[in-house]
Structures are given as C-alpha cells and as structure tokens.
N, C-alpha and C positions, 0 to 999 in steps of 0.2 A: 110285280108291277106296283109303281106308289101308287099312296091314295091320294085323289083326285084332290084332297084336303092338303096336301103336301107343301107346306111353303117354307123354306130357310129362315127368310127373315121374319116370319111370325114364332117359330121356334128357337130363333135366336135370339128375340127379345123376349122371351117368358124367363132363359135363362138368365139372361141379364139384369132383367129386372129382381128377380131374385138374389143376385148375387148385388147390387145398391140396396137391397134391405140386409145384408148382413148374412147371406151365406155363400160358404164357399164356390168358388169356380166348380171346383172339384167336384164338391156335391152336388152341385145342382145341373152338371151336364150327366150324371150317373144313370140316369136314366134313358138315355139315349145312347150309351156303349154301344150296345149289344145289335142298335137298327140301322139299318140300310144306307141312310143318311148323317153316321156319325160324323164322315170325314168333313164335311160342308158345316154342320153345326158346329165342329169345336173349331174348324180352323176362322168363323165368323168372330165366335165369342172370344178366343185367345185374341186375335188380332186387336180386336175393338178395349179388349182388355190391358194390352200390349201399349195402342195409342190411341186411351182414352183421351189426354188431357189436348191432343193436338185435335183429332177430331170433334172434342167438347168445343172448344176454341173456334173451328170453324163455322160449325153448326150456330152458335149462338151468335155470331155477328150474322147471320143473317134471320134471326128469330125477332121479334116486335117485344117481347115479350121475356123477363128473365128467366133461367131456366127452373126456379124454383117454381114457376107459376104454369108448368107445363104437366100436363099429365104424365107421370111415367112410364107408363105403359108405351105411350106417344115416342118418349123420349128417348129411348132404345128400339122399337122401330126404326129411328131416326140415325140413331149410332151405329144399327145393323146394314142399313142402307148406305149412309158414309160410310162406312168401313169396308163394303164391297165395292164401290164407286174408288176407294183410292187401291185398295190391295187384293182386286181380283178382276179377272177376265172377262165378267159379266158385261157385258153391254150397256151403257148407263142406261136406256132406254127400258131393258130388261128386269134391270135394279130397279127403276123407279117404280116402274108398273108393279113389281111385286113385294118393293115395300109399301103403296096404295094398297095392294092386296091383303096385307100382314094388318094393317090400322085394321082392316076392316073384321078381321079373324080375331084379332084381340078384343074386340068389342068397343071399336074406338071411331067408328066409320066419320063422325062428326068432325073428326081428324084430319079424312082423307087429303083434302084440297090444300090444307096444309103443309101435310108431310109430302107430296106433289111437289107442290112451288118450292120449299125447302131443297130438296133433291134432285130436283130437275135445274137449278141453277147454283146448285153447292160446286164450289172452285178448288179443286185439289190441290191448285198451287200457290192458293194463295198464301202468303207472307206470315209467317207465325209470328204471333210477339210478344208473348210472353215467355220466362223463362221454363214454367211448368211444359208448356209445349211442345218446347223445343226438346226438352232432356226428358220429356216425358214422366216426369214424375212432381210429388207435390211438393208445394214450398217448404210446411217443414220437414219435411227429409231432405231437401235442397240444402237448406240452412243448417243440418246436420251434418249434411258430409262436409259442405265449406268450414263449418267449428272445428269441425275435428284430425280431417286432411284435407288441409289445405293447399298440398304440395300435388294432391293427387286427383282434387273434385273434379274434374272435367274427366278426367281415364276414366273416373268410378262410377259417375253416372251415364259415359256413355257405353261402360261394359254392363249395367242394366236394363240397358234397352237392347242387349244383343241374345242370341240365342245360346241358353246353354249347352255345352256338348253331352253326349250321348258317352258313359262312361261306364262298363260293369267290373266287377268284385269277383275275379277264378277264386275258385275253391281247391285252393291246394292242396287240400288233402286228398281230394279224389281227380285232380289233375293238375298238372303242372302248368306256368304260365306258357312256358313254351310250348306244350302239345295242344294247347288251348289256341292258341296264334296258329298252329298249321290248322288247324280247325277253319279258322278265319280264312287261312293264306288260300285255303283249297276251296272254299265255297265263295271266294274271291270278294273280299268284305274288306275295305281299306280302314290301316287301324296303324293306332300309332300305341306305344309306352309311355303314361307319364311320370311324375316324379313317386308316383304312391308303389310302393311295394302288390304286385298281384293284380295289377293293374290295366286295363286296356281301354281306350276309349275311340269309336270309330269314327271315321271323320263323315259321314253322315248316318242321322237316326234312323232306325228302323224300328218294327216292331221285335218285340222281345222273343215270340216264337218264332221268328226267320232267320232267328241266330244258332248257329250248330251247337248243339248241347244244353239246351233249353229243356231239351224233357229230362234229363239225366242229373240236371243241380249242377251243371258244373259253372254257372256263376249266380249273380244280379246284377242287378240295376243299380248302380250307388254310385251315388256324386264323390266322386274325388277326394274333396275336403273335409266330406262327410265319414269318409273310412279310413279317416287319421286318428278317431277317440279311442276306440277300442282300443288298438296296438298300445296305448296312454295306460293301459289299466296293469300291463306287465304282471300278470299272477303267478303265483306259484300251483303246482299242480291239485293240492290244497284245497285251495280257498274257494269261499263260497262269493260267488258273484250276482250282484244286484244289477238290473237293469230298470232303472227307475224314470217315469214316464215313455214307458217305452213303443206308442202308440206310433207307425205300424207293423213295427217289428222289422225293420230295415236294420238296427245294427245287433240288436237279440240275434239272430239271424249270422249275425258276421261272430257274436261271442260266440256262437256254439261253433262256429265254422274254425276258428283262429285253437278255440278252447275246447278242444270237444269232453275232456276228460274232468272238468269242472260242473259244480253244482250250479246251476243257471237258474235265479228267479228274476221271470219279467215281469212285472207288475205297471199297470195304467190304470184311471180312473174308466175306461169305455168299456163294453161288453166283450166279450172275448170274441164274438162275429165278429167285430169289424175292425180287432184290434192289431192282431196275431198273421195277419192274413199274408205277410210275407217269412214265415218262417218255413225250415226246412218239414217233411214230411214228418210226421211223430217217429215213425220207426228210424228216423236220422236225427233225433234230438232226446234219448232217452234221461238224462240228465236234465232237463227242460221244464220247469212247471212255470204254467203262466197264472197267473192271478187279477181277479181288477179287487180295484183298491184305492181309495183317497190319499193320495200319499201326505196331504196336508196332516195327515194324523198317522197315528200306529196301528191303525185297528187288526190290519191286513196283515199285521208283520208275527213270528212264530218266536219270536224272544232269541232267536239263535244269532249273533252278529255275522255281518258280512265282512269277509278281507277285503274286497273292493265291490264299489260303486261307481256306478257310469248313469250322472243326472242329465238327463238330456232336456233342459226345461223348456218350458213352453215360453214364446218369445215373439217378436215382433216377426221375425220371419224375414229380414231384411235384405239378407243374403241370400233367399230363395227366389228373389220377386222374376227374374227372368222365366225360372219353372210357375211360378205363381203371382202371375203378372194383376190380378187382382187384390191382392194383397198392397198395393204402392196407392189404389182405389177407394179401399175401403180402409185402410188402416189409420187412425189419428193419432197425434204423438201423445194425449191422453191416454191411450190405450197402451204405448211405451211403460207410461207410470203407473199403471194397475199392473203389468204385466211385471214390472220392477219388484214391488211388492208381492208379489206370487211367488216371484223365484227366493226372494230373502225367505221365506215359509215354507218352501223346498227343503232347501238348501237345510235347513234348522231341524226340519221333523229327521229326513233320512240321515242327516251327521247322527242321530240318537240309534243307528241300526248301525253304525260301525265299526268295526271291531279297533280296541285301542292298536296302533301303527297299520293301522288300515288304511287303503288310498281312497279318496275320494277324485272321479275326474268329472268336470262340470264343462257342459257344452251348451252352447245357445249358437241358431244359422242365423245369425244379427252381427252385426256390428256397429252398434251403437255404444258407446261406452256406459251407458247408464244399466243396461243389462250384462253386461260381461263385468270388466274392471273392478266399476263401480257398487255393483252386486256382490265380487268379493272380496273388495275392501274393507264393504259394512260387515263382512260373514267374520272374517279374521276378528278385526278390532273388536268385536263382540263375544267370539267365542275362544278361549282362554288354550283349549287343547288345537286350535285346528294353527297350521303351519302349511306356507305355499311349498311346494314339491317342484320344481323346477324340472324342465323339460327345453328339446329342440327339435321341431318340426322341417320336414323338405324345405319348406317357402311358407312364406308370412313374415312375421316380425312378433320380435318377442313384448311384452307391454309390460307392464309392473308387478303385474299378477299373476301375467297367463300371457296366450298367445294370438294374435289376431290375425287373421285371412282375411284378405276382400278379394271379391269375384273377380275374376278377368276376364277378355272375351274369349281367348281360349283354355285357360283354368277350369279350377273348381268352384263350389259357391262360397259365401263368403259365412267363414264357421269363427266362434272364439271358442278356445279349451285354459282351460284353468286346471291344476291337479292338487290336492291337500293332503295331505298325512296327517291324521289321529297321533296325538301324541301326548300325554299325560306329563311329560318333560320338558324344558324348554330345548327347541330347535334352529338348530340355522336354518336362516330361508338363502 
C-alpha cells in the first residue's frame, strides 16, 4: 500500500528542482529506482525535461510576475503539473488538486492559490512563439546547429526532440548475432539490423531483464554510434589497450568483449563504485584492471606505453540530449569552452602514455565543432609527432580531421571520432 504522503507531483518537483541547480537527471531520480512509483516519477520528469522550453513558455504568459522572481520550488510544481495536464491521462481536475497538494508538501503552502489559478486555466494549445519552444531546445544550440548545418537544422533539431531507440551490443564471442535474433524471434520481441556490425536494435524499449539472455552476458545496452569507437582502435593481439575516461564502462566492456586477449586498463577520475558498473563479471575480464586516476596528469600511469588508446572525453553531450534531455536545460555554451579546454588537456597528458606508431582514437557524443574538429586541430598543430589516421564509418560524413554523426530519429546518437598515430617521422595524413 502507498503512503498516504504519496504525491507525483511533489516528488517530481524535489527532482527537478535539483536537476535547475545543476545535477543530473540521472542522479537525482536514483533514488527512486528501486520504489513503487518509479514509472510515474521518471515518466513526469523526463517529459517536463523533454518540453521544458515549450511548457516554460506557457506557464509564464500566464504568471504576473517574471520567472526569475518565482520560487523554485513553486516553479516545478508548476512544470510537474503542466507536464501532466498536456502529456498524461490525468484528469486536469485531478492534476490540479494534486499539484495544490504538492505546494503544500514542499513547504510552499503560501503558493497554493497561485499554482491553482495557474493550472486550472493553463491552455495546452495555445500558440507557441518562440523558436526555443517550438524545437525545444535553447537559442544557443539553435544558432549552433543553423552555423554549422545549415542544409540540415530543421531534421537535427527535430530528430532531438524524438525518442531514441533501444539498441544493444551481441557478444560474439559467446553468441552469434543470429542465435541472438531467434532469441528475440521466439520470445516474439520485434527487431530489426542496423548498419553497426553485432547489432540489433528493437522497435520498442523495454527493460533490459525482459530481454532473453540477460542473465547470461550475451549483449548490452549501447547506442549504435556509440559502438563504432572501439572497432576504430584495430589492435594487434599485443598491445596494451588504454581506456581513458572511461566512466561507465559502456565501451571498456565492448574492449574486453571485441579483445578479450589484450591487456585492458580503464582508468576514470570517479570511485570505482560507481564507475565500472557496466562491465563484464571479473571472472570474464581477466585481463581487465580498472584504475581511478586524474587523467589530466600521470600519476596513475605504470611508465609502461600503450599501443592504443580510446579518449572518450568529457563533452557537452549534445548528441545524447534525446536520452539526456536535461542536458539541452541545463547546459550553457560557456560550458562548451571550459569543456573545450578540458579535452585539449586530455588529449596532451595521455598522447605522453603512447607508445611511438601507437593509435590514438578520440570520441566526444557532441557535435559541435568546437569540441571535435576544432580540438583536433589545436592537438596536431601543436604537437610535432601526432598525424590524423584516417578512417570510414557505415554513415556520417567524414570532416577534416575526423568524422561526424548527427542523431537521427531513427539512428544512432550523434558521436565525433577522430584517430592519430604516434609518429616520430613525418606522415601522410
């Protein structure tokens, strides 16, 4: 039985509001996995996260008041309440009452009459008009995509407002793609092949344990454009393999899977709790040492070079925002140029871990040019040994340096990969 304390939209605005001071979706619905009322709490905050900028839009043409002058607490109440009034079956009557409910469990009761009148005459059809609204997302990433494809910004920003598919990663080695699909074919789970090697993606999500072969390893979870780096790093049976930023072991995981007979060090800046937590079981990664580690420095590192590295840098996330629809919210293109500056510092400590004609391949899920391209532009022209390595991917397009992916509605997300060679010689690129 719930408790009689039980409200959605009080518990979907504690998340929320947490996630406008600057933490993730991710984490701050983590707490609510595991209870009764998961599915109503994330499907609240996803949505409202999904169509902030349209329901911010609404909400404030009928407020007296700007919304910087609003309580916040108040003001996600508000966004929990429109977001069930336009994108769920609730009753508006039902909605309203229990977002009155929600003010008052927040400790906001002075609110009530407010978020009332607000919601009790909030107009779900009314006329959007701004551009933010409409495409759902903010200006400057509007004015990013239009700079930069301009042949495509209408497809791009409306493939981020769409849902991404459901795509996992067979593990070939312990089963083939095709006994993996009668898997599928016989517990009657509609799926289709995309263009990625090992690949199947279903044409609706489900949870990961209602999938046949879930307890046994024989795939993951991984986005499409995502399990095109690895295959990039082409090793010999050899070589020692760096996974660098490797936080949460999503393509670690695919290395030891593709590589099993290679030396594998993952190393992250996070705790190893909460770092590693999608890799294979220890007794299936004996080659496998995980490490944390500052990668902006050497501290972490055994003096031994690697033959290849896989930088997976930290980045704006641009290409994810359909899975991580918070991120299009919270993110400012300030945060673009720190994050620019992060990966040039990347990029510089672990080239000093690489063994001379060693690959380097460098991934960011953005596409923005100032993080991909343009990050290794400045890496070359600076550094005297490194030389582009040239490659071709299923789909995308190739760019100066590397290659770029944007998300589609039914693709993958939107990944750049870049590949270098160590080279003490001059190289053709």
């Amino acid at each position: 039985m719930r408790s009689r304390n039980y409200n959605p939209n009080a518990l979907a605005s504690r998340v929320l509001k947490r996630v406008l001071e600057g933490q993730s979706l991710e984490s701050a619905l983590q707490r609510y996995r595991g209870t009764e009322f998961r599915a109503e709490i994330f499907n609240v905050c996803y949505q409202c996260m999904r169509h902030y900028f349209s329901l911010a839009e609404r909400l404030q043409s009928m407020l007296n008041r700007p919304r910087d002058r609003l309580d916040l607490e108040v003001w996600c109440v508000l966004l929990a309440g429109a977001c069930q009034l336009e994108y769920s079956r609730t009753p508006p009557h039902a909605v309203v009452s229990n977002a009155v409910d929600a003010t008052r469990k927040v400790g906001k009761s002075s609110a009530s009459s407010l978020v009332n009148a607000v919601l009790r005459n909030y107009k779900t059809d009314s006329e959007l008009k701004s551009i933010e609204a409409k495409y759902e997302l903010p200006q400057w990433l509007l004015d990013s995509i239009e700079s930069h494809y301009p042949d495509v910004a209408a497809e791009l920003a409306n493939a981020l407002m769409s849902r991404a598919p459901l795509t996992l990663r067979v593990n070939s080695h312990r089963l083939s793609l095709e006994d993996f699909c009668s898997l599928l074919d016989e517990a009657g789970i509609e799926h289709f092949l995309p263009a990625t090697p090992n690949s199947v993606t279903l044409d609706e999500p489900r949870s990961m344990s209602s999938i046949p072969g879930y307890d046994e390893g024989y795939f993951a979870v991984q986005d499409l454009s995502s399990q095109l780096a690895v295959p990039l790093l082409e090793p010999n049976s050899s070589d020692r393999i760096l996974d660098a930023c490797s936080a949460p072991g999503v393509k670690t995981a695919q290395i030891v899977d593709l590589y099993p007979d290679n030396c594998v060090v993952s190393v992250d800046v996070k705790p190893q709790c909460s770092t590693w937590n999608m890799l294979p079981k220890p007794q299936l990664r004996p080659r496998l040492e995980t490490v944390q580690g500052d990668l902006r420095t050497t501290g972490w590192w055994d003096n031994v070079p690697y033959q290849r590295i896989l930088l997976d840098a930290p980045c704006s996330g641009t290409g994810t925002i359909r899975r991580h629809p918070d991120l299009k919210v919270v993110r400012q293109h300030s945060d673009v140029l720190e994050l620019k500056e992060l990966q040039g510092n990347l990029l510089a400590s672990v080239w000093g871990t690489l063994a001379n004609e060693g690959l380097l391949v460098y991934s960011t899920c953005s596409f923005l040019p100032e993080e991909n391209d343009e990050t290794i532009e400045r890496f070359v022209s600076t550094q005297s040994d490194a030389f582009i390595d040239r490659f071709c991917l299923p789909y995308g397009a190739s760019t100066n340096f590397g290659w770029q992916i944007l998300p589609t509605r039914a693709g993958g997300d939107g990944f750049y990969y870049a590949r270098l060679r160590k080279s003490e010689e001059a190289s053709c690129t």
